[in-house]
Chimera marker file (.cmm) of the C-alpha trace (Angstrom):
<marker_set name="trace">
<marker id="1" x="1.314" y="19.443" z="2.131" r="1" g="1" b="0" radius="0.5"/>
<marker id="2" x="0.399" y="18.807" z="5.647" r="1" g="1" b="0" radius="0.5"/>
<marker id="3" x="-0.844" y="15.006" z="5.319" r="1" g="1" b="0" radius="0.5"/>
<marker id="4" x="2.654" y="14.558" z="3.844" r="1" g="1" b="0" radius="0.5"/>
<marker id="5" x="4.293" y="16.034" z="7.123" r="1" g="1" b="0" radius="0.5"/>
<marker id="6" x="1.807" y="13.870" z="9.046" r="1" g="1" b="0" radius="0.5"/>
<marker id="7" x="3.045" y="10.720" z="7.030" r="1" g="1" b="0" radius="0.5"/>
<marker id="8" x="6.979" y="11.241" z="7.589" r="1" g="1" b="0" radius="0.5"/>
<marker id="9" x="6.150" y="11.867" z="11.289" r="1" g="1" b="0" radius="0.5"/>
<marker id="10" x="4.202" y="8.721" z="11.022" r="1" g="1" b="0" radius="0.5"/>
<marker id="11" x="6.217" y="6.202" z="9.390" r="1" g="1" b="0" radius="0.5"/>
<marker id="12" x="9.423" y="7.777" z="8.061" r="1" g="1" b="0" radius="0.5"/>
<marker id="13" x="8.718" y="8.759" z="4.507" r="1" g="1" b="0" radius="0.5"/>
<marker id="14" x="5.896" y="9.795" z="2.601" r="1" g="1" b="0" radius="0.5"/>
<marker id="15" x="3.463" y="7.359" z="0.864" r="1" g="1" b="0" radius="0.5"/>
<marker id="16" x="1.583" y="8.258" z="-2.155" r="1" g="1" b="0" radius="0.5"/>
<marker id="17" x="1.112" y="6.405" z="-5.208" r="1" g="1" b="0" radius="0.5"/>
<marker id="18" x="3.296" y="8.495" z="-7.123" r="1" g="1" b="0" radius="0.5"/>
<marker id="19" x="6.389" y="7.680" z="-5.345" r="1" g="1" b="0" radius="0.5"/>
<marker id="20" x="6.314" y="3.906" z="-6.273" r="1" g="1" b="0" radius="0.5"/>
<marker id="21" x="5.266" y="4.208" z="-10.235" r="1" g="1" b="0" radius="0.5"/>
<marker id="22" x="4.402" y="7.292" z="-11.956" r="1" g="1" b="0" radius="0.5"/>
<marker id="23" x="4.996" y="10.950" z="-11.422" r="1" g="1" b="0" radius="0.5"/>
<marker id="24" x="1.344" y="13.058" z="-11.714" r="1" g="1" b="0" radius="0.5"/>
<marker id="25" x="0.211" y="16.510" z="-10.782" r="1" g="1" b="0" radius="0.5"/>
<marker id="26" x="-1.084" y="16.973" z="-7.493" r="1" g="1" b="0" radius="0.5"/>
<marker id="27" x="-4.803" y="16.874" z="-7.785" r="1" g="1" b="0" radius="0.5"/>
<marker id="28" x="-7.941" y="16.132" z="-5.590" r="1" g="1" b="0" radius="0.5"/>
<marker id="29" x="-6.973" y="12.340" z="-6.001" r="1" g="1" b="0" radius="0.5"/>
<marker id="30" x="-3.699" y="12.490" z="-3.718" r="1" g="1" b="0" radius="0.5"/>
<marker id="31" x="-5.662" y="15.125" z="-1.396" r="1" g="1" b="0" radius="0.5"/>
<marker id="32" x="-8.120" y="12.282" z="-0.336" r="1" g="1" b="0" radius="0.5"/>
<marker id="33" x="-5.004" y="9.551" z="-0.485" r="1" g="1" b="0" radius="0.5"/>
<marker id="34" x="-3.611" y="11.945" z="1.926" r="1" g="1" b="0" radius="0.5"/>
<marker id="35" x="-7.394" y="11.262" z="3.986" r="1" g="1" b="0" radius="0.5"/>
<marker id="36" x="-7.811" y="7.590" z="3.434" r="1" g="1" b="0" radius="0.5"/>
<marker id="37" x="-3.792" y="6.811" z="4.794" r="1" g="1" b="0" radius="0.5"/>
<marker id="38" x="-5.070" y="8.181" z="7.919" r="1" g="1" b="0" radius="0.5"/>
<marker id="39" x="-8.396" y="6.073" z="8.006" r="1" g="1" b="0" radius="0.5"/>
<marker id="40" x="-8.409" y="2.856" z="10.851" r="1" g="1" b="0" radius="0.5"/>
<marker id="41" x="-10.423" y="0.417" z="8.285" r="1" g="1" b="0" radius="0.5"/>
<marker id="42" x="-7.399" y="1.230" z="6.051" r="1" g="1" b="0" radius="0.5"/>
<marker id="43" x="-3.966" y="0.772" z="8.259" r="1" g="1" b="0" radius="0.5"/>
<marker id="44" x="-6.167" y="-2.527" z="9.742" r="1" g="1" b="0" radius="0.5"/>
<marker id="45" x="-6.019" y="-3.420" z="6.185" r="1" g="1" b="0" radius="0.5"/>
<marker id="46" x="-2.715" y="-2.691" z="5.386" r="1" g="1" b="0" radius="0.5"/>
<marker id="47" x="-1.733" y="-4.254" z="8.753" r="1" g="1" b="0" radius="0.5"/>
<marker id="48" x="-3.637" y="-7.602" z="7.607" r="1" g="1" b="0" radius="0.5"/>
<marker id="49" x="-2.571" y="-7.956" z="4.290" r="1" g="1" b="0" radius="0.5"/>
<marker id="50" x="1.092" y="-7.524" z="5.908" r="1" g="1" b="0" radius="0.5"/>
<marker id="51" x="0.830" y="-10.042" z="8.056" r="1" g="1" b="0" radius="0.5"/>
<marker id="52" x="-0.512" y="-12.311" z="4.940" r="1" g="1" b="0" radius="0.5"/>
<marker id="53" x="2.226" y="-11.334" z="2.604" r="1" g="1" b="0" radius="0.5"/>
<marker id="54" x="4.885" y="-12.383" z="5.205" r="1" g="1" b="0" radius="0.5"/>
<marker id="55" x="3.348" y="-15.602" z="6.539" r="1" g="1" b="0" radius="0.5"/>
<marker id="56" x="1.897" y="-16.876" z="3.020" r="1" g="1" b="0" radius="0.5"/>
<marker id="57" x="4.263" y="-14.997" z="0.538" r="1" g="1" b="0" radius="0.5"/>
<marker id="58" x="7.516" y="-17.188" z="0.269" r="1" g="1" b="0" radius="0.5"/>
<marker id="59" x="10.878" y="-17.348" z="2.310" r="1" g="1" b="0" radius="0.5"/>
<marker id="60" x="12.291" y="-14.090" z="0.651" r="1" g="1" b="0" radius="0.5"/>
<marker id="61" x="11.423" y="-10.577" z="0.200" r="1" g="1" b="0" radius="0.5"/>
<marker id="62" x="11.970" y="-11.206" z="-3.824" r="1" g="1" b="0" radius="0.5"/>
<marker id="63" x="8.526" y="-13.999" z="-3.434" r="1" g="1" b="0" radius="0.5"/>
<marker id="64" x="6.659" y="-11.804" z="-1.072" r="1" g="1" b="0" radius="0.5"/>
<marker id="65" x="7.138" y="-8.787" z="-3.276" r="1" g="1" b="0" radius="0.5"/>
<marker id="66" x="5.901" y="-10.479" z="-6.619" r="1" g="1" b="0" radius="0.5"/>
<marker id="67" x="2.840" y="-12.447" z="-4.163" r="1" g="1" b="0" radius="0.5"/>
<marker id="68" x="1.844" y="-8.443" z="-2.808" r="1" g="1" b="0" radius="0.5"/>
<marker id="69" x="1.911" y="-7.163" z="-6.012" r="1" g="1" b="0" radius="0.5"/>
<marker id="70" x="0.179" y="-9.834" z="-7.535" r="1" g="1" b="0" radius="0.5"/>
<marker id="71" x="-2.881" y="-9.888" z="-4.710" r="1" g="1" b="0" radius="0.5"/>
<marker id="72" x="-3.475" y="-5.700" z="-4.988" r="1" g="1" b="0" radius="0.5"/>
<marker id="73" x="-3.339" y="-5.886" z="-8.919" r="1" g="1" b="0" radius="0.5"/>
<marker id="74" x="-3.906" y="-9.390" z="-10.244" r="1" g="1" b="0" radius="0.5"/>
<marker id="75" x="-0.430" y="-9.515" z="-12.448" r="1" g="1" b="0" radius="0.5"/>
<marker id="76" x="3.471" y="-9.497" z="-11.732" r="1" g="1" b="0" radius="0.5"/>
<marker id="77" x="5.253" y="-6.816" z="-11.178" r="1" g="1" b="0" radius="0.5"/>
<marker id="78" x="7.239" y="-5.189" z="-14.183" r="1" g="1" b="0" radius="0.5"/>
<marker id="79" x="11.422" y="-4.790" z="-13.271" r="1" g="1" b="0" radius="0.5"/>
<marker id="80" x="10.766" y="-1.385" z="-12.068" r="1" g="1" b="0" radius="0.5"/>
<marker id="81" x="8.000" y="-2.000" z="-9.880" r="1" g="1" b="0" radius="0.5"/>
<marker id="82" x="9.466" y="-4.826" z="-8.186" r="1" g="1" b="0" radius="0.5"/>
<marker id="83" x="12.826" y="-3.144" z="-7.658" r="1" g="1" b="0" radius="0.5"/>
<marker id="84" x="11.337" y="0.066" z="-6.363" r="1" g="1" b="0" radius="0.5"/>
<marker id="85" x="8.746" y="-2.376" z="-4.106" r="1" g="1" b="0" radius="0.5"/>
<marker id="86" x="12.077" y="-4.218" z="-2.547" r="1" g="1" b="0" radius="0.5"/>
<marker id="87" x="13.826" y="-0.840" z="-2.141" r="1" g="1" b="0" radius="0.5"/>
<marker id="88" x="10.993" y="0.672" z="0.147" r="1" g="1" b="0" radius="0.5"/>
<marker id="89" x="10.622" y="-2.751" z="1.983" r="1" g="1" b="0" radius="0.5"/>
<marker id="90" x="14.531" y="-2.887" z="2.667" r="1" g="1" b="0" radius="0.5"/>
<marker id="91" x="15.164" y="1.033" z="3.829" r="1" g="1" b="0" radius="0.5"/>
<marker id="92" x="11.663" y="0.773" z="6.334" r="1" g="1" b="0" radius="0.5"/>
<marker id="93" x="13.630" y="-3.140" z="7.670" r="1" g="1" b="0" radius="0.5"/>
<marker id="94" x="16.737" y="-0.986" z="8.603" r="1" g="1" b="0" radius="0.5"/>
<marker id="95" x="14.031" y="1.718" z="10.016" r="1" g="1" b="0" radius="0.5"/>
<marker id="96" x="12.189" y="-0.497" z="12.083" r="1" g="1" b="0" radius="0.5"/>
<marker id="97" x="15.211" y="-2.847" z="13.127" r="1" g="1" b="0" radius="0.5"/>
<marker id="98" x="15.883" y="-1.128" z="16.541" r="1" g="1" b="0" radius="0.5"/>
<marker id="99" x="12.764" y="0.410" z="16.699" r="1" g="1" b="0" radius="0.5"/>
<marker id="100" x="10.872" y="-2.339" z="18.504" r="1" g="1" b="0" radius="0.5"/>
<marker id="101" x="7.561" y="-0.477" z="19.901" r="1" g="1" b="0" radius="0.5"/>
<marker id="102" x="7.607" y="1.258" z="16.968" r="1" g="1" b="0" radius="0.5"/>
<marker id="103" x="7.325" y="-2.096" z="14.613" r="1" g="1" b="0" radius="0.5"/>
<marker id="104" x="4.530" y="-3.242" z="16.926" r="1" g="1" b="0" radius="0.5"/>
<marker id="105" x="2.086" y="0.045" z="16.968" r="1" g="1" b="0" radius="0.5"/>
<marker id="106" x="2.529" y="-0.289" z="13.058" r="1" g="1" b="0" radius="0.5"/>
<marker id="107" x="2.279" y="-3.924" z="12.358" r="1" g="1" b="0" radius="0.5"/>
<marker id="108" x="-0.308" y="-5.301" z="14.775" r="1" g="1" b="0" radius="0.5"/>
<marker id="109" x="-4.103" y="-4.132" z="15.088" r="1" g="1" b="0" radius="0.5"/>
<marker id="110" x="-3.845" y="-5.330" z="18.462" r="1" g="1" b="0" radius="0.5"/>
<marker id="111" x="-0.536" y="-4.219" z="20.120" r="1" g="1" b="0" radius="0.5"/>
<marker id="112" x="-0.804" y="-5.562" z="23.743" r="1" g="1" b="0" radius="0.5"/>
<marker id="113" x="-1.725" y="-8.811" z="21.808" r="1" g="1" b="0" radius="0.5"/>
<marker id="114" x="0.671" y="-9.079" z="18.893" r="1" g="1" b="0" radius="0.5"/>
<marker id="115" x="1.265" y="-12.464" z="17.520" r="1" g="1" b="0" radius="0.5"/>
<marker id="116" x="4.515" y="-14.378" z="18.791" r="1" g="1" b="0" radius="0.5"/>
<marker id="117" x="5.145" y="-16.251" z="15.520" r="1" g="1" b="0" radius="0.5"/>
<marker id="118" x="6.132" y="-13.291" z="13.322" r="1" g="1" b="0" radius="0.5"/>
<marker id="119" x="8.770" y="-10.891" z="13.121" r="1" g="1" b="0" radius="0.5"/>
<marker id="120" x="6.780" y="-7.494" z="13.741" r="1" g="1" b="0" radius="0.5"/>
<marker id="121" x="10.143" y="-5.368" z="12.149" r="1" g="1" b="0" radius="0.5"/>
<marker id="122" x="9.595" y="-6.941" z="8.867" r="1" g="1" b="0" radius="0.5"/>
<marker id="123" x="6.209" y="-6.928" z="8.956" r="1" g="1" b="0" radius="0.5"/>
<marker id="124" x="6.107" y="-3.568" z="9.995" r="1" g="1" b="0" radius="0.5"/>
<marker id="125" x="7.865" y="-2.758" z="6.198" r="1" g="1" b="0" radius="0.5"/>
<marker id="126" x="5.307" y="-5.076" z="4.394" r="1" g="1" b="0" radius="0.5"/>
<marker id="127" x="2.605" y="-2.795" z="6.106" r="1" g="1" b="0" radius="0.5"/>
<marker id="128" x="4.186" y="0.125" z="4.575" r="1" g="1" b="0" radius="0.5"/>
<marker id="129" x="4.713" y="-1.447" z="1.428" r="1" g="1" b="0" radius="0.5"/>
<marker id="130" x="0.780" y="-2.493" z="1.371" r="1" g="1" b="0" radius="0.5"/>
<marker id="131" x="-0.461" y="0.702" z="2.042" r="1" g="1" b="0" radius="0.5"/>
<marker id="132" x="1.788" y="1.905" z="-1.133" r="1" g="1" b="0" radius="0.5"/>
<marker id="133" x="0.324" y="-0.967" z="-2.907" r="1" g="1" b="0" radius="0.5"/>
<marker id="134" x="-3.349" y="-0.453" z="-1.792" r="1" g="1" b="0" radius="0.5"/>
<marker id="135" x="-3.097" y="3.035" z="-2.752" r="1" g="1" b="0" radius="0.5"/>
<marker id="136" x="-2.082" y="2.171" z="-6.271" r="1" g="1" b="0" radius="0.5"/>
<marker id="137" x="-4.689" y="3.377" z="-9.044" r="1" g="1" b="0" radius="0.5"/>
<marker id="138" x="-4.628" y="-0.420" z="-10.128" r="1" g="1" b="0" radius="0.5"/>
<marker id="139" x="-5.489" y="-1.898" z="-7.019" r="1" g="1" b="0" radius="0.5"/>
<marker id="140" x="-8.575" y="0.676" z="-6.345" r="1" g="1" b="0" radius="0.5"/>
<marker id="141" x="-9.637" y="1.135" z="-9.695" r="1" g="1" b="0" radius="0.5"/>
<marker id="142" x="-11.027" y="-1.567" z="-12.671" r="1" g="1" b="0" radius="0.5"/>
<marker id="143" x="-10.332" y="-0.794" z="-16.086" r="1" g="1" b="0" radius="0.5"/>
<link id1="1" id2="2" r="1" g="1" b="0" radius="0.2"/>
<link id1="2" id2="3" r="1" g="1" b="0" radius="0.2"/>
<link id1="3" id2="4" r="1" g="1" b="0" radius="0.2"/>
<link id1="4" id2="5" r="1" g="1" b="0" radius="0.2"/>
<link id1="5" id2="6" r="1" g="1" b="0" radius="0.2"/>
<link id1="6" id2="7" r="1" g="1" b="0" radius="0.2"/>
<link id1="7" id2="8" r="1" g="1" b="0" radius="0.2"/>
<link id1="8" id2="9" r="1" g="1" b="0" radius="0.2"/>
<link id1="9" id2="10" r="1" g="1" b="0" radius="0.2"/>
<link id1="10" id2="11" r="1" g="1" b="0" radius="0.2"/>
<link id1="11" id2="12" r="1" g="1" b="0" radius="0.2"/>
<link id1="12" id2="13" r="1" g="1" b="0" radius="0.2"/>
<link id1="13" id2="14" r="1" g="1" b="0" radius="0.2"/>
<link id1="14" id2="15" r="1" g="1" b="0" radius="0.2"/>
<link id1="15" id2="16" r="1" g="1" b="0" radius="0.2"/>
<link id1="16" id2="17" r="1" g="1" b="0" radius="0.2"/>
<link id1="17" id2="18" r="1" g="1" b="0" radius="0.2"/>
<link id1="18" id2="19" r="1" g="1" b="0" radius="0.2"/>
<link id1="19" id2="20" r="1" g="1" b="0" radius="0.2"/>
<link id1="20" id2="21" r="1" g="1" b="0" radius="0.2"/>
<link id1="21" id2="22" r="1" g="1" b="0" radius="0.2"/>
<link id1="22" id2="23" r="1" g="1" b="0" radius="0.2"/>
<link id1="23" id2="24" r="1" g="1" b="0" radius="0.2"/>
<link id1="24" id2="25" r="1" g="1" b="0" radius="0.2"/>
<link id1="25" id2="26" r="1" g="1" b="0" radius="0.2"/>
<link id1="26" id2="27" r="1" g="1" b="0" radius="0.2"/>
<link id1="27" id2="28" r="1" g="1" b="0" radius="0.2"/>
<link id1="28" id2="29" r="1" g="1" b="0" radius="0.2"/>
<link id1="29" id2="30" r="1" g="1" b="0" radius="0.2"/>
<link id1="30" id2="31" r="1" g="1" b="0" radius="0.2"/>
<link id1="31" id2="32" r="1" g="1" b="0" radius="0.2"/>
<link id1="32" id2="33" r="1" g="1" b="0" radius="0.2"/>
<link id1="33" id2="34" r="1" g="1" b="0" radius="0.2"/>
<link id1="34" id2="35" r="1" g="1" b="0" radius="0.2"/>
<link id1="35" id2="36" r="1" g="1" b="0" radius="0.2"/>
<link id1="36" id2="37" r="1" g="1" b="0" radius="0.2"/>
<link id1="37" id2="38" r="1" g="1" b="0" radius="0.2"/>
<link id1="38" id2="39" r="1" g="1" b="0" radius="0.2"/>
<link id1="39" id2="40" r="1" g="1" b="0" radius="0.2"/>
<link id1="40" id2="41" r="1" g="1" b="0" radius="0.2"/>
<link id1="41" id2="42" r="1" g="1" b="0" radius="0.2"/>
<link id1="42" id2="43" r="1" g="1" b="0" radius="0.2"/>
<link id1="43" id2="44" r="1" g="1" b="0" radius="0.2"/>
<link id1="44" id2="45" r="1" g="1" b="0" radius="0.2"/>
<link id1="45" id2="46" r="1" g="1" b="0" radius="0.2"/>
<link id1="46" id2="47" r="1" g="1" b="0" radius="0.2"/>
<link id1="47" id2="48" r="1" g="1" b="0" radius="0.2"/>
<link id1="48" id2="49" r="1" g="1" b="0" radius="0.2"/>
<link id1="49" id2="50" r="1" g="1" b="0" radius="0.2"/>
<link id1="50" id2="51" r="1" g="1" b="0" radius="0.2"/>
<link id1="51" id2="52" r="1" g="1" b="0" radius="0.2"/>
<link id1="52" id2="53" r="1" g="1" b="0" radius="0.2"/>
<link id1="53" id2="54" r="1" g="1" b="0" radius="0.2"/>
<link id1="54" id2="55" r="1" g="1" b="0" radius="0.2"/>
<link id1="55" id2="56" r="1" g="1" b="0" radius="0.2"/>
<link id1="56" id2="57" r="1" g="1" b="0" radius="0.2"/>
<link id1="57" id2="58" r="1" g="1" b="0" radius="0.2"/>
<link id1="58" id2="59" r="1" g="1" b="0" radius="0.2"/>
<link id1="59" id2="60" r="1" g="1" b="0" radius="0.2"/>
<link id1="60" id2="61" r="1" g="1" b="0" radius="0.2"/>
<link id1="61" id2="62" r="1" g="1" b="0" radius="0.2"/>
<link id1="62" id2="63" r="1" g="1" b="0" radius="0.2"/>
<link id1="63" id2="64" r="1" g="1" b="0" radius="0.2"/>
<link id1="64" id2="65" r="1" g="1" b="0" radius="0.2"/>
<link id1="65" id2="66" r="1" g="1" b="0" radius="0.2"/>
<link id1="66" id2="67" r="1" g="1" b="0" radius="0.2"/>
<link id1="67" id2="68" r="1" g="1" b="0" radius="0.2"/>
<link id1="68" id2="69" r="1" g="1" b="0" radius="0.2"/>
<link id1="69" id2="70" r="1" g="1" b="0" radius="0.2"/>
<link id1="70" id2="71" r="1" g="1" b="0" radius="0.2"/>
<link id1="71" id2="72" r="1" g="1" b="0" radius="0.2"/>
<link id1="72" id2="73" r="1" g="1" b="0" radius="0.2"/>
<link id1="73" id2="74" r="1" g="1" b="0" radius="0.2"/>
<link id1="74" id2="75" r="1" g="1" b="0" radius="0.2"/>
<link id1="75" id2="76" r="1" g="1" b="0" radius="0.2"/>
<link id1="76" id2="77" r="1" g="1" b="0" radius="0.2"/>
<link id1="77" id2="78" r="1" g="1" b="0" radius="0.2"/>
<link id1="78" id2="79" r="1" g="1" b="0" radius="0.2"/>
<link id1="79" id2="80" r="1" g="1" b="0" radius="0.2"/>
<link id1="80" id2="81" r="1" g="1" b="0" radius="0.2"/>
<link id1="81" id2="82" r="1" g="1" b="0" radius="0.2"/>
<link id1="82" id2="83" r="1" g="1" b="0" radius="0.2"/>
<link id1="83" id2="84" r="1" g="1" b="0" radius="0.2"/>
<link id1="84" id2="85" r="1" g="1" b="0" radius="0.2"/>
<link id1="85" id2="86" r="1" g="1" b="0" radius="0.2"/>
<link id1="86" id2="87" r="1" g="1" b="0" radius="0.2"/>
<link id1="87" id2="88" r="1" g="1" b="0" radius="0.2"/>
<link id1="88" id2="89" r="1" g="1" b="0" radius="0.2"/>
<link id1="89" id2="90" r="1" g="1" b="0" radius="0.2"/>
<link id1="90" id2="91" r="1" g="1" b="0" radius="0.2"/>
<link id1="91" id2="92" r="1" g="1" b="0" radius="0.2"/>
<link id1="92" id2="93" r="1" g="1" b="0" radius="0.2"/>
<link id1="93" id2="94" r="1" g="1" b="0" radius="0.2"/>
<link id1="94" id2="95" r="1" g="1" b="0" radius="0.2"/>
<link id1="95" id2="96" r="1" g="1" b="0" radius="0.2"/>
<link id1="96" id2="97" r="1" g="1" b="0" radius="0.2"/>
<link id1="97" id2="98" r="1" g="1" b="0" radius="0.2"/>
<link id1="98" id2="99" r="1" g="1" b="0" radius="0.2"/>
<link id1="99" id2="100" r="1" g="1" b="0" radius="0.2"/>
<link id1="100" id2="101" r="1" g="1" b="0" radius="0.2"/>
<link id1="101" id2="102" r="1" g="1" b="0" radius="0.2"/>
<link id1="102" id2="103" r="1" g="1" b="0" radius="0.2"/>
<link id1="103" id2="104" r="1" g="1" b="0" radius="0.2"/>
<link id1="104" id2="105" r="1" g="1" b="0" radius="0.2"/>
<link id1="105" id2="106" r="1" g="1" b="0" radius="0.2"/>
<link id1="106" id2="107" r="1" g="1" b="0" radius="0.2"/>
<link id1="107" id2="108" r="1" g="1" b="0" radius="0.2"/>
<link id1="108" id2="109" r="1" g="1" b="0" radius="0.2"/>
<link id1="109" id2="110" r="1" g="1" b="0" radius="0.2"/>
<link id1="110" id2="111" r="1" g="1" b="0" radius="0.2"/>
<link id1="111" id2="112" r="1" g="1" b="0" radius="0.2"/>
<link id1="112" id2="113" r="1" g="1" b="0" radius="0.2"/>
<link id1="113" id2="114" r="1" g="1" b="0" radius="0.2"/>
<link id1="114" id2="115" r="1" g="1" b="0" radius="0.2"/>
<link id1="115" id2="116" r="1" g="1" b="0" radius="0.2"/>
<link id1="116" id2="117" r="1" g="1" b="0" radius="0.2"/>
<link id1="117" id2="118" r="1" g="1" b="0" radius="0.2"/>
<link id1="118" id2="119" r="1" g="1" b="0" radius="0.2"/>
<link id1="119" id2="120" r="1" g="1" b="0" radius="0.2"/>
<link id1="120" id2="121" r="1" g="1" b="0" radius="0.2"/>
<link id1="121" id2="122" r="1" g="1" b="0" radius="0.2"/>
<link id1="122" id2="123" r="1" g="1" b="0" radius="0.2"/>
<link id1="123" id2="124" r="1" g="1" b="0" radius="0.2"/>
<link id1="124" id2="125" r="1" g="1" b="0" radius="0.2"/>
<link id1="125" id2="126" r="1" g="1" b="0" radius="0.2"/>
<link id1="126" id2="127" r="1" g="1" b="0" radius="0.2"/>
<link id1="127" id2="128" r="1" g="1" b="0" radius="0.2"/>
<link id1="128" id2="129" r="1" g="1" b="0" radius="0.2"/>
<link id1="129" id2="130" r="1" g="1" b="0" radius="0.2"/>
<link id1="130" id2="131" r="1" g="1" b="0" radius="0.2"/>
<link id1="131" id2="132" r="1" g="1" b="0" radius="0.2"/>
<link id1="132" id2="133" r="1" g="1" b="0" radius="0.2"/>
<link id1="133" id2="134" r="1" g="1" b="0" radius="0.2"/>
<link id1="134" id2="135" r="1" g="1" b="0" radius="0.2"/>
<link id1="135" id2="136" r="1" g="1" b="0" radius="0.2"/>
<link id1="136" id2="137" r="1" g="1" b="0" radius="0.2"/>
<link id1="137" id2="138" r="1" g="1" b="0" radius="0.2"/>
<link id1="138" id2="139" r="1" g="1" b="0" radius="0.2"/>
<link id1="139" id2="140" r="1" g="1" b="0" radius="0.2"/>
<link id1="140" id2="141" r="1" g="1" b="0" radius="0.2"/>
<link id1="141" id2="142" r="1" g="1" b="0" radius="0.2"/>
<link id1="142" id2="143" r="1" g="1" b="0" radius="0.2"/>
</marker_set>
């Protein structure tokens, strides 16, 4: 699909919720995922809770998985989950790792004022990885 072209142009790989849990038929749901990825209140909001997960989420990318995963849906993550979470987060690290301006236009809301106390490469991954887990029919749904 196009938004899916967009997305890999974007940040590397495609993010839907069916790459992190479940495989599903393509249906008007991942057509307006494909909409709402692109939306500014969203990537703001991705970009946020990012910055959150890193600063407040422990010393390790193990801690500030489980804390992510925990904020978006309210429990742990199963094995599967968390190891597919860490996977993403690890492979977008060695993406952004010499991609400095890169990191910055996807980590910070404000890039000519990005905050000096962070490490924008990793928190460029946790941005990915919270758009994943904003996106997740858990996190947007109550049942």
């Amino acid at each position: 699909m196009n938004y899916e072209k967009e997305l890999k142009q974007e940040a590397g790989t495609v993010v839907t919720r069916r790459w992190l849990f479940r495989d599903c038929g393509l249906g008007l749901g991942e057509i307006a995922l494909g909409a709402l990825l692109n939306d500014t209140v969203f990537q703001e909001t991705a970009q946020t809770l990012a910055l959150r997960i890193w600063k407040e989420g422990g010393s390790n990318d193990r801690d500030r998985a489980i804390y992510a995963f925990r904020l978006c849906t309210a429990r742990k993550p199963d094995a599967m989950e968390l190891e597919r979470l860490l996977a993403l987060v690890k492979e977008k690290e060695s993406y952004f790792e010499n991609r400095t301006t890169a990191a910055v236009q996807v980590s910070s809301t404000d890039p000519k004022n990005a905050p000096d106390d962070v490490n924008l490469h990793q928190v460029a991954a946790w941005t990915l990885a919270s758009r994943v887990l904003l996106n997740l029919d858990e996190t947007i749904t109550k049942e």
